[in-house]
N, C-alpha and C positions, 0 to 999 in steps of 0.2 A: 396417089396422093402421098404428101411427106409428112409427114411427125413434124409439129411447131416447135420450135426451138425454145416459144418462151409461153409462159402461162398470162395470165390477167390476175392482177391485186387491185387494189383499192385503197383508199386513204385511212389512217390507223384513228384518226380524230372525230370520225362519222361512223355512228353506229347504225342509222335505219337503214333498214333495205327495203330494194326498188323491186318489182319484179319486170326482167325484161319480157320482151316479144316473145322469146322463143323458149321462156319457160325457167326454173330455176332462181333461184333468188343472187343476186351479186348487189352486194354494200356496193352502192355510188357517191360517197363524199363531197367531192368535191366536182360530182356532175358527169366525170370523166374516168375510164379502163386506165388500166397503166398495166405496163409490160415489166414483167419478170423475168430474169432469166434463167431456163434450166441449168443445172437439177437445182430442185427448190421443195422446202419441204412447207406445208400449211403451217400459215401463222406469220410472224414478222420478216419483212425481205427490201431491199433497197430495192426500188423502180430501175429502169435501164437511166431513167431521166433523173436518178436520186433523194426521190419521194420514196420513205418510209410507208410502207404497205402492207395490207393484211392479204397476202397471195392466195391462192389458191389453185392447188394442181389439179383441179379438175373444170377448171373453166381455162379452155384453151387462147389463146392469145388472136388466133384466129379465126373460130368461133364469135366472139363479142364484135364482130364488124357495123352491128346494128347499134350496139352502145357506143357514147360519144367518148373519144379517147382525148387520151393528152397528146398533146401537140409534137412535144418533144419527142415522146415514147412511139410515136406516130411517123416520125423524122427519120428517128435511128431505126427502128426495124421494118418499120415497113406495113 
């Protein structure tokens, strides 16, 4: 297996959190994951899709498969 290239963030304008399936808490804003690109440190970070986001290096990009992503960020990586 590979190391993901990018982490999962979340929209900066929604604050409650969801918990998903598989445990862990991840802020869902706007419904949808959005891709971060490494290296990335927690806290504010531009989306691959250019959505300002509260990242988070410990929820993997590939991981959150069960949570609904954004389209674009979904487009471009994959």
């Amino acid at each position: 297996m590979t190391a993901s290239l990018y982490v999962t963030g979340t929209h900066v304008a929604w604050m409650e959190r969801h918990l998903p399936v598989g445990g862990g808490d991840l802020p869902r804003p706007d419904g949808v994951a959005h891709a971060v690109a490494k290296p990335v440190v927690d806290g504010l970070a531009a989306s691959v899709c250019g959505v300002l986001v509260t990242a988070r290096t410990d929820v993997d990009w590939q991981a959150t498969r069960d949570a609904p992503r954004c389209e674009e960020c979904q487009r471009v990586v994959g």
